[in-house]
Residue, then its C-alpha position, 0 to 999 in steps of 0.5 A: x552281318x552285324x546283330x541288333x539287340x533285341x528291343x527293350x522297350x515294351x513290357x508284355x510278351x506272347x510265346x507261342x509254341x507247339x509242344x511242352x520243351x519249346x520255350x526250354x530248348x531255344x528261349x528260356x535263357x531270354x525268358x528269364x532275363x526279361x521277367x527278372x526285368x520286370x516283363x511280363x511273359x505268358x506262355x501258350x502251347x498247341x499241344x500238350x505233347x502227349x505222343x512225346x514220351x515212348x511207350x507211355x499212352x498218351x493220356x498219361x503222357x499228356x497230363x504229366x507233360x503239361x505239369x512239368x511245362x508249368x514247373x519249367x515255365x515257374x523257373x524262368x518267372x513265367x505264371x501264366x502257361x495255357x494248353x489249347x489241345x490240338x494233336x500233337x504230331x498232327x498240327x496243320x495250318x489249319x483254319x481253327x487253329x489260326x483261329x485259335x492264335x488270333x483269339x489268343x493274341x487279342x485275349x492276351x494284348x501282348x507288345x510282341x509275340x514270339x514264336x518257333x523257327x519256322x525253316x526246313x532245316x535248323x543246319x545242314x542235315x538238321x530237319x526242323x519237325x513238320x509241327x513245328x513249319x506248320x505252327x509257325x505257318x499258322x502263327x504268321x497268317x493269324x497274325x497278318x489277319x488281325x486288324x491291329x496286330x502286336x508291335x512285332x512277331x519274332x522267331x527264336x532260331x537260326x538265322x537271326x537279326x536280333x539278339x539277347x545277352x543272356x549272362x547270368x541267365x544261363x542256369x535257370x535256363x537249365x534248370x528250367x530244361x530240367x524240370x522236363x524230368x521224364x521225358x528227357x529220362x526217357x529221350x536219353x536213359x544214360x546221360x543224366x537229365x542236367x547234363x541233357x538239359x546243359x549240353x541243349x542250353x549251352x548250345x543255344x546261348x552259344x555266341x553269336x556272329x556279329x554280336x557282342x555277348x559270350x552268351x546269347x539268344x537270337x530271334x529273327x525278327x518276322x513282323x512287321 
């Protein structure tokens, strides 16, 4: 089944994610290309990872993480970064928490929104995390509960209709999984964190079935 392009016509877009690295291990490659095309892109996160990093307490955790989701938003030309503070590890679909995305979406007025993959399994025996289901949850519902809702709603993922060329736009997408410096120090002590950071990029801008670019971000589209 052949890919569309990811559409071009419109100028501001909403990320929601759950946790510091989202926008970095899917988008970022897209990300880049579209501020480097004048788009203006904010970044919104329900957590700020705080339980992410093993054997460091959460209060310091957190901090540090939010720091270097700023300075990996930096690279790809994203400013504007936002920390609700919800539970990391413990997100639900909750009332407050759509509340919180609906109020944000008005607030920021983007054209489209974009989100996590919201399925199960990423692939066969690839279980996608349950933060992740429930954010993803939560995005759709606060989105079909507003009264005029952005353009469209896309989750970065398998699965997908659409597609970006990213050429060109792979390296600072790597640079920008990079910037997670600590964490990924921590994730994996033996493998530098740039070779980290480029075997997850390269895999996600992997060709893509039924789309003509050797390097691409796909997104499924949701809404409407």
């Amino acid at each position: 089944m052949a890919i569309a392009e990811f559409p071009t016509d419109w100028s501001s877009a909403l990320v929601l994610v759950a946790h510091p690295d989202d926008p970095e291990y899917g988008m970022a490659a897209a990300v880049a290309r579209w501020t480097a095309e004048g788009k203006l892109v904010t970044y919104a996160l329900a957590t700020s990872g705080e339980v992410g990093i093993e054997g460091m307490a959460p209060t310091e955790a957190g901090p540090l993480r939010e720091d270097e989701q700023r300075a990996s938003a930096a690279i790809v030309g994203v400013d504007e970064v936002e920390f609700w503070g919800f539970p990391d590890s413990r997100l639900v679909n909750s009332a407050a928490l759509r509340e919180k995305i609906g109020e944000t979406i008005v607030r920021v007025n983007p054209d489209i929104v974009l989100t996590l993959y919201g399925g199960a399994e990423f692939a066969p025996g690839k279980p996608n995390q349950r933060d992740h289901m429930e954010f993803t949850a939560a995005v759709i519902d606060a989105y079909d509960a507003l009264a005029q809702p952005p353009r469209a709603l896309f989750a970065n993922g398998p699965g997908s209709t659409h597609a970006v060329d990213v050429a060109g736009y792979v390296e600072p997408a790597v640079d920008s999984l990079a910037e997670h410096r600590v964490y990924l120090s921590v994730l994996d002590p033996d493998t530098p964190v740039v070779d980290q950071a480029r075997a997850q990029v390269t895999m996600m801008v992997a060709p893509k079935d039924g789309f003509d670019a050797a390097h691409a971000v796909g997104f499924t589209q949701l809404r409407p």
